[in-house]
C-alpha positions in Angstrom: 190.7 71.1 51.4 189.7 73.8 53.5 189.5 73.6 57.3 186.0 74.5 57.9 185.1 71.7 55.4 187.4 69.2 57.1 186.0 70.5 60.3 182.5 69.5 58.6 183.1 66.2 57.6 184.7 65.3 61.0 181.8 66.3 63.0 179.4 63.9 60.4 181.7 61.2 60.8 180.9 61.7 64.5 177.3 62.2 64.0 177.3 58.8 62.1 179.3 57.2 65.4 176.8 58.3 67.3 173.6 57.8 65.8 175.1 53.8 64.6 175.9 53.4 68.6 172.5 54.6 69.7 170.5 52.0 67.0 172.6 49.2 68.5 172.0 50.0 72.3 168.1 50.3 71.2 168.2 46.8 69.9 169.9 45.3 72.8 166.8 46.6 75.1 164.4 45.3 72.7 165.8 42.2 72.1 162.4 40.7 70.8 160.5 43.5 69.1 158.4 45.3 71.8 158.4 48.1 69.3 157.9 45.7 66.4 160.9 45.0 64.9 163.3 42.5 67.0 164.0 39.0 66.0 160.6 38.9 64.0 161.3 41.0 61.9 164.9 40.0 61.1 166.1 36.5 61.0 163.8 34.9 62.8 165.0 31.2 64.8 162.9 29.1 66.7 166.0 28.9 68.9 169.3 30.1 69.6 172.0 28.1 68.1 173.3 27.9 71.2 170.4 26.5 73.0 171.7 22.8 71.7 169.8 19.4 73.2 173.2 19.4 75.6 173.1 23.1 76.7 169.2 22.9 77.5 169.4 19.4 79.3 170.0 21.3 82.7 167.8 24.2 82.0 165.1 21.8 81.2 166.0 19.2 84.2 165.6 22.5 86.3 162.2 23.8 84.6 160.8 20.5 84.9 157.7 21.2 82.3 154.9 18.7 81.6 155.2 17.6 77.8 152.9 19.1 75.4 149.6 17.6 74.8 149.6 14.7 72.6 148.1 15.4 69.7 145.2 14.2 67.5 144.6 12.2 64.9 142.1 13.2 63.0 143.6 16.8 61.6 140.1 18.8 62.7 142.1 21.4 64.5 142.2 25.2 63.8 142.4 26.0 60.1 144.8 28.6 60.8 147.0 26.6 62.6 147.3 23.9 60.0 150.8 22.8 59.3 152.2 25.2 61.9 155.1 23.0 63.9 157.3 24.5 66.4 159.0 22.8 69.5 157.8 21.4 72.7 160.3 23.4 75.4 159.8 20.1 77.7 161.7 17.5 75.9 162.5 19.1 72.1 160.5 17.0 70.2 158.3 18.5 67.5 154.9 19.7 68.1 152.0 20.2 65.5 150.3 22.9 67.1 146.7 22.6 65.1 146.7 18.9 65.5 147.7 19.3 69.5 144.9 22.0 70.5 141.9 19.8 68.6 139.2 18.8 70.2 140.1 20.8 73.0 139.0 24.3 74.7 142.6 25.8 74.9 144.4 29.0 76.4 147.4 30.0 74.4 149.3 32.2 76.2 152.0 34.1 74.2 154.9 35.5 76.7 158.7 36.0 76.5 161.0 35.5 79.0 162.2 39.3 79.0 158.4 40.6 79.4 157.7 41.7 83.1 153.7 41.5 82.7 154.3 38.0 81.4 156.3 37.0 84.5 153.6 38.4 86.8 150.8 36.6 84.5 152.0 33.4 84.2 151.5 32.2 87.6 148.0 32.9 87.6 147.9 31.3 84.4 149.4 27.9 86.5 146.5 28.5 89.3 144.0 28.8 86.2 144.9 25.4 84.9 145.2 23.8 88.8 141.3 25.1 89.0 139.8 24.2 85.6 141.9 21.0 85.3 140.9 18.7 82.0 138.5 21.3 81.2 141.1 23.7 79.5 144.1 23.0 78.8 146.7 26.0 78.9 149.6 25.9 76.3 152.3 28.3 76.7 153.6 30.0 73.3 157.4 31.4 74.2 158.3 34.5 71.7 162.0 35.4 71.9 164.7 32.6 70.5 166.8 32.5 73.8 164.9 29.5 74.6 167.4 28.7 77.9 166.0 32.1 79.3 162.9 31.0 78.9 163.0 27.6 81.0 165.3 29.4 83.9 162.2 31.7 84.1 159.7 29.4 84.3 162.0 27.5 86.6 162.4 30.8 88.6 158.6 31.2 88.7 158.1 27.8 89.8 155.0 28.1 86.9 155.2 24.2 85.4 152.9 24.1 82.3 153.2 22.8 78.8 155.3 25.2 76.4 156.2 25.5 73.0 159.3 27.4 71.8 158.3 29.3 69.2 160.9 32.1 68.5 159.3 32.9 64.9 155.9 33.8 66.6 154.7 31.4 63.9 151.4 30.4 66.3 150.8 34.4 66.2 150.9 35.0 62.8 149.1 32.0 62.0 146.2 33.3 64.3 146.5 37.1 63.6 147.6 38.9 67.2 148.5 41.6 67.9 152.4 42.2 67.9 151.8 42.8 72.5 153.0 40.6 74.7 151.6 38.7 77.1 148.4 38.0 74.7 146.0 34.8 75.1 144.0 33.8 72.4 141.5 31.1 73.7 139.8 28.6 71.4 137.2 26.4 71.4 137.4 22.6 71.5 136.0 22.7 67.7 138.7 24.7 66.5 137.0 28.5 66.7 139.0 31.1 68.1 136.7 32.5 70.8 138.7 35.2 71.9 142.1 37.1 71.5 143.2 39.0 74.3 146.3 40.9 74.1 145.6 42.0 77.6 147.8 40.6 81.2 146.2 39.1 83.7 146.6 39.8 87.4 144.8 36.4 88.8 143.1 33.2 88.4 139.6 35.0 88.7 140.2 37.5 85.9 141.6 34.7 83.4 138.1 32.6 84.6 136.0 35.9 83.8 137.5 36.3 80.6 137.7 33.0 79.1 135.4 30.8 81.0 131.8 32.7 79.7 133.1 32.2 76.1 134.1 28.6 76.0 131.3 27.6 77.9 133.5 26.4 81.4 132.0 26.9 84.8 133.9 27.9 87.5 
């Protein structure tokens, strides 16, 4: 073999180094598909296997979330939500999300714990509830399967609302948003979606002006 060709091949093999080094540095920053690819898009988990019932007893001791709305009986929820189960981040039990938002007006709020609008939105989101109390219920929807991460943030934020873990974005599939986070879809207590908004909010008042006039809430 010559040794301009082996010169050639050396610098490929280099090239290859490179590029395969760059891919994986990418995916460590966008460790739940900003760009649309992530966990989604791969293997998709509701959780870590790490994130056993023993591992998230302190991270959920420290969180200290409501549980998740009990749900209803008579199955009149969202059509696209039928059948769609994921986890209730308070206490691990299963949650059927269709059968928990009927009969209610709710704001879904789709975040992940690595999203910086989200940590700025979901406080407001907890001063939303506080003023609207039973008259919407908010729902969290966590994205990204590093569940622990998710309840030492909302531990961090002090924000204490009821949260499904939902690392296979199953609830935004099911309802068709946009691959953005934070989104909120808001539906109506007979199971329409009034509203997507793949939009963060800033305060209490903007979340009011955008979701009260369409659900039919004052305040």
């Amino acid at each position: 073999m010559r040794a301009s060709t082996r010169w050639t091949l050396a610098g490929l093999v280099v090239i290859v180094a490179l590029v395969v080094a760059l891919w994986r540095e990418i995916g460590a920053d966008d460790p739940a598909g900003v760009t649309g690819a992530g966990s989604s898009a791969g293997v998709a988990r509701e959780h870590r296997d790490a994130d056993t019932a023993e591992a998230l007893s302190g991270p959920r001791a420290r969180a200290g979330l409501p549980p998740c709305p009990a749900p209803a009986t008579s199955h009149g929820g969202p059509a696209a939500l039928a059948g769609v189960t994921v986890e209730c981040a308070a206490d691990g039990s299963r949650a059927d999300v269709g059968a928990m938002v009927e009969g209610r007006n709710v704001v879904l709020n789709l975040w992940a714990y690595w999203c910086g609008p989200c940590a700025d939105e979901l406080p407001a989101m907890a001063q939303y509830q506080q003023r609207t109390g039973p008259a919407v219920t908010v729902l969290t929807v966590h994205q990204d399967e590093n569940e622990t991460a998710a309840l030492l943030r909302l531990a961090e934020l002090g924000v204490k609302l009821p949260t499904l873990q939902d690392g296979r974005r199953l609830v935004a599939a099911a309802l068709k948003v946009p691959n953005v986070m934070p989104a909120t879809v808001v539906l109506r207590s007979d199971g329409t979606v009034a509203k997507i908004l793949p939009r963060a909010f800033t305060s209490a008042d903007d979340i009011a002006a955008a979701v009260n006039p369409v659900i039919g809430v004052r305040g």
